[in-house]
C-alpha positions as CSV (number, residue, x, y, z in Angstrom):
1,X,-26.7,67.7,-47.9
2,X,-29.3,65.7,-46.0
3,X,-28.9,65.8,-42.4
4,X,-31.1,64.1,-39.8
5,X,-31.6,65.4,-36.6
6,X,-32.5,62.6,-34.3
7,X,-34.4,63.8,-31.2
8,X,-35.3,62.2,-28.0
9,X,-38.2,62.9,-25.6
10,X,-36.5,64.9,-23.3
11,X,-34.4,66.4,-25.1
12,X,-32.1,69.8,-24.7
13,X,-34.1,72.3,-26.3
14,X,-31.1,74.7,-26.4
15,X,-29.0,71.8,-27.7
16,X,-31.5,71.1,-30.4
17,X,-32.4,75.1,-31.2
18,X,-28.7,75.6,-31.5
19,X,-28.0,73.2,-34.1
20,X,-31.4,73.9,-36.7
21,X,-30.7,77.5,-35.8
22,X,-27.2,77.4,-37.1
23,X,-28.1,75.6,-40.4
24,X,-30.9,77.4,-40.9
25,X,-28.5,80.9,-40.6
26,X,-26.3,79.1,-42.8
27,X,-28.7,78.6,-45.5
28,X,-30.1,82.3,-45.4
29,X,-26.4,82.9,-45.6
30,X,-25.1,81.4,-48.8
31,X,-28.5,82.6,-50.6
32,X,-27.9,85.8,-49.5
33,X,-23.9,85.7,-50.9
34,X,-25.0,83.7,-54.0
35,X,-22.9,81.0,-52.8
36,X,-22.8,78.1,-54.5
37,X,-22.8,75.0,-52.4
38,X,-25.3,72.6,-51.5
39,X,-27.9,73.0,-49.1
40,X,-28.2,72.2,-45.5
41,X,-31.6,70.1,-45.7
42,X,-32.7,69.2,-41.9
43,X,-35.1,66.5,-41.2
44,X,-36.4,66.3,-37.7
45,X,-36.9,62.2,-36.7
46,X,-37.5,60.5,-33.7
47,X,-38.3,56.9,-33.3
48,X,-41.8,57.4,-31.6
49,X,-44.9,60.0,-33.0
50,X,-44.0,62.4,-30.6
51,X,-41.4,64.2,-29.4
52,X,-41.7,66.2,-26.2
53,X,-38.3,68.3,-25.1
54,X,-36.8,68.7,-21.6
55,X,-38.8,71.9,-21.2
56,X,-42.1,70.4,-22.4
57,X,-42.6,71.8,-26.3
58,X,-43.8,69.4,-28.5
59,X,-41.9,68.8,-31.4
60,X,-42.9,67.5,-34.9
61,X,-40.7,64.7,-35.9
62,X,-40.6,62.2,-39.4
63,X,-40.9,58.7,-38.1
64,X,-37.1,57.8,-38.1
65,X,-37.8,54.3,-39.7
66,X,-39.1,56.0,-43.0
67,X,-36.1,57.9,-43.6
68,X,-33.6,56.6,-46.0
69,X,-29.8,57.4,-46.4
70,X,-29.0,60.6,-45.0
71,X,-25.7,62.2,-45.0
72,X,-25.5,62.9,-41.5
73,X,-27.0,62.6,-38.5
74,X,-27.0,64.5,-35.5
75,X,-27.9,63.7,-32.2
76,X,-28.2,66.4,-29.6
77,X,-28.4,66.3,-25.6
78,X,-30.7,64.5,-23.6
79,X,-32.2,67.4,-21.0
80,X,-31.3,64.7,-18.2
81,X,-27.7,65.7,-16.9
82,X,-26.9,63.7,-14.2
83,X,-25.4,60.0,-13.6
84,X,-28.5,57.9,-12.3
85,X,-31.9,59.3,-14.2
86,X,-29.4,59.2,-17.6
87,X,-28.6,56.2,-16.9
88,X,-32.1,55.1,-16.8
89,X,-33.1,56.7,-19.5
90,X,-30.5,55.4,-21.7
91,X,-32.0,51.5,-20.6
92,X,-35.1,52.4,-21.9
93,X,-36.8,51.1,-25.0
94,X,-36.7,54.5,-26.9
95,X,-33.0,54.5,-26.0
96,X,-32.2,51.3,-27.2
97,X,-34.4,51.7,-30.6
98,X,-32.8,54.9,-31.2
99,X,-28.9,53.0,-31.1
100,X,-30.2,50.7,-33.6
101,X,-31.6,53.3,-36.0
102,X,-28.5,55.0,-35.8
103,X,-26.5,51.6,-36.9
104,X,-29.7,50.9,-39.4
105,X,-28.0,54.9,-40.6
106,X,-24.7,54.4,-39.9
107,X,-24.2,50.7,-42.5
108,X,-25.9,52.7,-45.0
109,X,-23.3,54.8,-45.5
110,X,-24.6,58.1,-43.1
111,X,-22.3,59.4,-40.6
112,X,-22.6,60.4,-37.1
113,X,-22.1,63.2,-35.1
114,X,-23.4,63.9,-31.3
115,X,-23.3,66.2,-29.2
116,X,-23.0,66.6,-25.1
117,X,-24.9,64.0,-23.5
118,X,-25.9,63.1,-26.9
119,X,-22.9,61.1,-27.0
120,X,-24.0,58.5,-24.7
121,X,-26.8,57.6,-27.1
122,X,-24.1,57.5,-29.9
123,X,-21.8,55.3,-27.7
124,X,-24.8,52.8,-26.7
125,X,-25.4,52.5,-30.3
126,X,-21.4,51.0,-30.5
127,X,-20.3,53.1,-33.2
128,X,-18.0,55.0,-31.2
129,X,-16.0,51.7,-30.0
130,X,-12.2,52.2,-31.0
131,X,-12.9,55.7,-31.6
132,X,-11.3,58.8,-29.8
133,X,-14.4,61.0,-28.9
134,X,-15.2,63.8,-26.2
135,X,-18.3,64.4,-23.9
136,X,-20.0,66.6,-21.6
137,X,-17.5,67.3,-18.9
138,X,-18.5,66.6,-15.5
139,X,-19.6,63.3,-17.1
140,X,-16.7,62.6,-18.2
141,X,-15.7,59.5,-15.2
142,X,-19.2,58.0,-16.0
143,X,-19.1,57.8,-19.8
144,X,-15.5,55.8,-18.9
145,X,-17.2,53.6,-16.7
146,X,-19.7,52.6,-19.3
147,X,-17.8,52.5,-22.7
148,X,-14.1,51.9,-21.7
149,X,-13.3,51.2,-25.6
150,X,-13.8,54.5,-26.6
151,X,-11.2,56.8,-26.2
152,X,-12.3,59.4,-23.9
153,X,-10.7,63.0,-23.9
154,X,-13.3,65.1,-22.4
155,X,-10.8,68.5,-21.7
156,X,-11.7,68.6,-26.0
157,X,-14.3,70.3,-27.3
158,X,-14.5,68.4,-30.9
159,X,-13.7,65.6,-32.1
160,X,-13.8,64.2,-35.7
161,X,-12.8,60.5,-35.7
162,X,-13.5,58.6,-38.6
163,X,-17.4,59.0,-39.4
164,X,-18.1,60.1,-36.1
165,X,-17.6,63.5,-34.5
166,X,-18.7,64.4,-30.8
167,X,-18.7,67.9,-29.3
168,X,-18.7,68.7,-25.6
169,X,-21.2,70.3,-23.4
170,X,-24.2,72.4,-24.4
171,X,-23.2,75.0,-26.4
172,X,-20.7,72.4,-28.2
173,X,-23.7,71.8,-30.3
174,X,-23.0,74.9,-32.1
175,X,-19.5,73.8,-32.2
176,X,-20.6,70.5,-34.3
177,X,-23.1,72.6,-36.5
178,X,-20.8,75.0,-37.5
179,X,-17.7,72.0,-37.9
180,X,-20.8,70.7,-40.0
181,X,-20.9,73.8,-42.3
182,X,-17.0,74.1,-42.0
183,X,-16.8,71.5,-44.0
184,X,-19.3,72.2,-46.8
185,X,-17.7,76.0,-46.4
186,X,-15.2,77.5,-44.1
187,X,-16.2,81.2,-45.4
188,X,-19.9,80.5,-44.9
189,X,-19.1,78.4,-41.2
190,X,-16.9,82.2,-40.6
191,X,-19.9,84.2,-41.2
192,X,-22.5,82.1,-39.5
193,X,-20.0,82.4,-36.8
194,X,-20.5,86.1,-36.9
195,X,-23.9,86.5,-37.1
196,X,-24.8,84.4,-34.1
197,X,-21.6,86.0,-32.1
198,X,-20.0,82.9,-31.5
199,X,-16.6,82.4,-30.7
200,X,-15.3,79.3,-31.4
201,X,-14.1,77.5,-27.9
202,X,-10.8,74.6,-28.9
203,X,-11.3,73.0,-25.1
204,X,-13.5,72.2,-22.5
205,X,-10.8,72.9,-19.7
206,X,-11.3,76.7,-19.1
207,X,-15.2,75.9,-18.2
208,X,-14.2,72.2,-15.9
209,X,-14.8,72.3,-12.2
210,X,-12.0,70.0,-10.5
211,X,-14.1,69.2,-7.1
212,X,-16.9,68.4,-9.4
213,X,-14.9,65.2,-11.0
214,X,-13.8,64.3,-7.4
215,X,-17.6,63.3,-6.4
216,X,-17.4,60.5,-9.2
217,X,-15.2,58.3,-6.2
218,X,-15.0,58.4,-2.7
219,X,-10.5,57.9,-3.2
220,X,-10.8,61.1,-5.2
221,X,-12.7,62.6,-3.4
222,X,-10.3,62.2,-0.4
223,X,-7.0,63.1,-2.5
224,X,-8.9,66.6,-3.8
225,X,-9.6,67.5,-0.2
226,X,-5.9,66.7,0.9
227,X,-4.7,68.2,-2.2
228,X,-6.1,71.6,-1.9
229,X,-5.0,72.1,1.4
230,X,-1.2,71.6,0.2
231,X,-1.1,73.7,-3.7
232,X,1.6,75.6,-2.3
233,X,3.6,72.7,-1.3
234,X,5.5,70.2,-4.1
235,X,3.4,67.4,-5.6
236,X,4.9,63.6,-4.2
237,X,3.1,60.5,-5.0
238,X,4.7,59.0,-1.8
239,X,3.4,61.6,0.2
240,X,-0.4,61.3,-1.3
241,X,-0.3,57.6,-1.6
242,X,0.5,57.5,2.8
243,X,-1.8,60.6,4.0
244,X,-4.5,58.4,1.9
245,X,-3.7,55.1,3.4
246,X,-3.5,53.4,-0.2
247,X,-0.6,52.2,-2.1
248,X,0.3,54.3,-5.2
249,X,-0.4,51.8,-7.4
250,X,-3.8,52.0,-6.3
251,X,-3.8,55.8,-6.5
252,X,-2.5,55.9,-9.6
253,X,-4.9,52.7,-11.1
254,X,-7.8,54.6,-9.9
255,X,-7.7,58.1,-11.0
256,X,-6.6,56.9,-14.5
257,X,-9.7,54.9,-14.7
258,X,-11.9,57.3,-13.1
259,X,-10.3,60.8,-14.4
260,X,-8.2,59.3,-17.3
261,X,-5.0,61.3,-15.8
262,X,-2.6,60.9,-13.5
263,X,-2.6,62.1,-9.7
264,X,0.0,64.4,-10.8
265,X,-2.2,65.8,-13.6
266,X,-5.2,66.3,-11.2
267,X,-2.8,68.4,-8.7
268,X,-2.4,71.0,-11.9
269,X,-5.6,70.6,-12.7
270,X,-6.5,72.3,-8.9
271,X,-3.6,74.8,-9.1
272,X,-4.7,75.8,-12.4
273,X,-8.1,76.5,-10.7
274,X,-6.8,78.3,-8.2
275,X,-4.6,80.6,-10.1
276,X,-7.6,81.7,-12.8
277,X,-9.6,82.0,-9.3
278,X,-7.0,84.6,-8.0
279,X,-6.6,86.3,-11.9
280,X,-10.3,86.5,-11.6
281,X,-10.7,87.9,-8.2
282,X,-7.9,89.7,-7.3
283,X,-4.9,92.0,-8.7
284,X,-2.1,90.1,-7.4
285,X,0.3,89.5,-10.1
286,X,1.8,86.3,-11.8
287,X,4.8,85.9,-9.7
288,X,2.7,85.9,-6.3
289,X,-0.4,84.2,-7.7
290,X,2.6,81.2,-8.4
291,X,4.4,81.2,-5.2
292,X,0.6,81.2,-3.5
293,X,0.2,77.6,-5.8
294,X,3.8,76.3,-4.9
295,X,5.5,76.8,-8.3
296,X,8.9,78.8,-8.1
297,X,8.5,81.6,-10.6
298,X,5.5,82.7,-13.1
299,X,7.4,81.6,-15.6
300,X,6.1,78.0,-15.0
301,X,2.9,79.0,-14.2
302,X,2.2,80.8,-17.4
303,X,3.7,78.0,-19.0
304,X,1.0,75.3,-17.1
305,X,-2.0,77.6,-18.4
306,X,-1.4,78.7,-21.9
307,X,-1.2,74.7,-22.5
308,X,-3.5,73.4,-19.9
309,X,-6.0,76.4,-21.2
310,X,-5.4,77.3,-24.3
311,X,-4.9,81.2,-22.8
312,X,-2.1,83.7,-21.5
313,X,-2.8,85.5,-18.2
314,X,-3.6,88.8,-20.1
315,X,-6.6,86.8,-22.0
316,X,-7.5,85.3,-18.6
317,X,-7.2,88.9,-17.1
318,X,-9.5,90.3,-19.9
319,X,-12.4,87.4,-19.8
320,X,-12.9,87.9,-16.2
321,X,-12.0,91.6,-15.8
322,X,-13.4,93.1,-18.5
């Protein structure tokens, strides 16, 4: 399998490390077992000479233009990681001839897959228009703002759609390498996993900082500071829309465009913070921890963060008090 790894100047060197190291382990792997499937063969392109990455290395690349039909491609994370300098970055010219290699790739049959902020250069590129996809987290309102045809769900950490597959923040690179050698093998993607101690993670949501989101608009920012002050109380719309001097219409209008969820969402989102706070810092038990975040029983609470999370309060317990 031919897989081109497209890199940027400036880009994430653990980003890009993760995914040749995982390949590369995969490779040792299946020679060492005997297996018998193809192998991984990486090319390193860029669309200038030279490559530098966000820590300064220099980085051999194949001029991307010579490089004809590859299986996949894989783009990994810009080393840039906030709104404005990604945002010129991505309206410069290596941006821009990098999104038409990739569509040069893409009609000849390759598919795509990107990875945290990597996904921005995929979506410039168009090829993730109409497709579900996921990003780097705390970028999550901007990538909206910028591509609202793609269907953002940035709480996941992969997502295969189509001939396109995104992965979330930095170490979601080893997520798409190992989906990558799932697919060839899902023995060999098992024991890769093992050798490089990773456990697979299905969401983004355990790792997502709720005030973090709120700085992506001044409304939100407003309705997280009024919500925290009122977790123990019961969630009304009525009540948020008037302390916030908007209509709920416009409360509503604005965090689904900004957030992609509902006020009411967002209000779980911080009691579900609060609660993993208190497992995390604290031996209170269930029952208290919900009638500290307004919910009636622990019961309910459990119930919000086994599906909001993807864990139980004993998992929680254990990851933060080991």
């Amino acid at each position: 399998m031919k897989i081109v790894v497209l890199a940027h100047n400036n880009v994430f060197d653990t980003g890009l490390a993760a995914v040749l190291d995982t390949l590369a382990t995969a490779n040792e792997l299946a020679e060492l077992e005997s297996l018998r499937i193809p192998r991984f063969e990486c090319v390193m392109a860029g669309v200038r000479e030279t490559v530098q990455t966000s820590l300064g290395l220099s980085v051999p690349v194949q001029p991307a233009a010579t490089i004809r039909q590859p299986d996949w491609v894989i783009v990994p994370a810009l080393g840039t990681k906030m709104p404005g300098p990604l945002l010129e970055l991505l309206d410069g010219r290596e941006s821009h001839d990098a999104a038409d290699q990739l569509q040069t790739w893409h009609a000849d049959g390759a598919r795509i897959g990107a990875a945290c902020i990597g996904t921005f250069l995929l979506a410039e590129s168009g090829l993730l228009a109409g497709h579900e996809a996921t990003t780097a987290w705390w970028l999550g309102p901007l990538f909206r703002q910028q591509y609202p045809d793609v269907r953002l769900d940035e709480r996941r950490m992969l997502v295969p759609s189509g001939d396109v597959v995104t992965a979330g923040a930095a170490m979601g690179h080893l997520e798409l390498a190992l989906w990558l050698v799932r697919q060839t093998s899902p023995a060999l993607a098992d024991m890769v996993a093992r050798y490089l101690l990773v456990d697979t993670r299905p969401s983004q949501a355990p790792y997502m900082i709720p005030m973090h989101l709120a700085n992506a608009d001044p409304l939100i920012q407003h309705f997280e500071r009024w919500a925290r002050n009122r977790l123990h109380e019961g969630f009304s719309l009525d009540v948020a829309a008037d302390a916030l001097h908007v209509s709920k219409r416009t409360l509503q209008r604005r965090m689904e465009a900004v957030l992609g969820k509902s006020p009411l969402s967002y209000f779980q989102d911080l009691r579900v913070e609060r609660a993993v706070h208190l497992l995390r810092t604290s031996r209170k038990d269930i029952e208290s921890i919900a009638t500290e975040i307004g919910y009636a029983d622990g019961v309910t609470l459990r119930t919000l963060l086994r599906r909001r999370l993807g864990r139980g309060v004993r998992e929680l317990r254990a990851v933060y008090n080991p």
